[in-house]
C-alpha positions as CSV (number, residue, x, y, z in Angstrom):
1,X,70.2,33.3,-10.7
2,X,70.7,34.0,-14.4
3,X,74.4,32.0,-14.2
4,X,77.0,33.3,-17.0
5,X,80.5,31.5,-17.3
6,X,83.4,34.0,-18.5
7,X,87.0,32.4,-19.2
8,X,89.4,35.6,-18.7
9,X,91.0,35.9,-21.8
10,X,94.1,37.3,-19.8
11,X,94.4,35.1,-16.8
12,X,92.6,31.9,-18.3
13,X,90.9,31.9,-14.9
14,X,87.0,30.9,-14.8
15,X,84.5,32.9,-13.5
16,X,80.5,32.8,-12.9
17,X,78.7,35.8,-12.5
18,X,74.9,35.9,-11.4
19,X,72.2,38.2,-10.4
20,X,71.9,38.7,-6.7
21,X,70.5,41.2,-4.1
22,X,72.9,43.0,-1.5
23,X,70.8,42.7,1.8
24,X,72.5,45.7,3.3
25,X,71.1,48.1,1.2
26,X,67.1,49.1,0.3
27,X,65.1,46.8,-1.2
28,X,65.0,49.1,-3.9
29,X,68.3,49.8,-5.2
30,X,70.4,46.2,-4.2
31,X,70.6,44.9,-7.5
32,X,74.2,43.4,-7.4
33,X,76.3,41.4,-10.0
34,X,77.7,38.7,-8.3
35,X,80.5,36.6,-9.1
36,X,82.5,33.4,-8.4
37,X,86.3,32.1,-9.4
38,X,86.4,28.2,-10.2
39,X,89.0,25.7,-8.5
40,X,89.9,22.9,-9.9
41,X,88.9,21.0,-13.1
42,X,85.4,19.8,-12.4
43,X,83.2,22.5,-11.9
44,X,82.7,21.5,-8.3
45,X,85.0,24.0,-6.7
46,X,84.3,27.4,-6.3
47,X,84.7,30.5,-4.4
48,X,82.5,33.4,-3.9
49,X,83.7,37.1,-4.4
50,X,82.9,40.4,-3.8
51,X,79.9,41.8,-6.2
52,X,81.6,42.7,-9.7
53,X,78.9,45.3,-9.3
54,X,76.4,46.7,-6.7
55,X,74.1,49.0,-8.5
56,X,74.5,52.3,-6.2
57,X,70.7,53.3,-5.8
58,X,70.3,52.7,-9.5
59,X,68.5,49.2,-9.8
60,X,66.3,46.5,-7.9
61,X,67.4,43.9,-10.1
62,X,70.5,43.4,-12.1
63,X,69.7,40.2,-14.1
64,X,71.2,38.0,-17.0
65,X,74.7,39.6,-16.7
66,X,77.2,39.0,-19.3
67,X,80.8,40.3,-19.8
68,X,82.1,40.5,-23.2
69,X,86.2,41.3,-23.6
70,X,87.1,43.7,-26.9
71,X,91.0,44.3,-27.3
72,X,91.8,43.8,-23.7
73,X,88.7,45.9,-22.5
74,X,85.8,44.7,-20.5
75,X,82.4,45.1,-21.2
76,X,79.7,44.5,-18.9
77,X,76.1,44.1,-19.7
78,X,73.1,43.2,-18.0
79,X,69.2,44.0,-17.6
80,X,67.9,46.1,-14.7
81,X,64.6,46.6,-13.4
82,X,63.6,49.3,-10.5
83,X,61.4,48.6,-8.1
84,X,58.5,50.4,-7.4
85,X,59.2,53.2,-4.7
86,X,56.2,52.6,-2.0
């Protein structure tokens, strides 16, 4: 969920990144960025990649990510949420 388009400034490639859930890890902590790399001209074609980030016993959720580019850096931001600890 929480879908964010990114055109990489230095590659011109397209990208989606999301908010997903690593199911190999604790409830509690697999917050994940995912992401996805567009094929093609129509928005149809696209393959799945690794997590840009998996939140390393940090988060629950990782949700409306964005990534921002500042004189060839990368900046990525997003809202996390723990879970409850039961």
């Amino acid at each position: 969920r929480d879908p964010f388009f990114f055109r990489d400034p230095a590659s011109g490639k397209d990208y989606l990144l999301f908010s997903c859930r690593d199911a190999t890890r604790p409830r509690a902590f697999n917050g994940c960025v995912g992401a996805a790399e567009r094929h093609g001209a129509d928005f149809a074609q696209w393959s799945l990649l690794p997590p840009l980030l998996v939140s390393d016993d940090v988060a629950a959720e990782m949700e409306v990510p964005h990534l921002l580019t500042d004189g060839g850096e990368y900046h990525l931001y997003f809202n996390a949420r723990n879970a409850t600890l039961n």
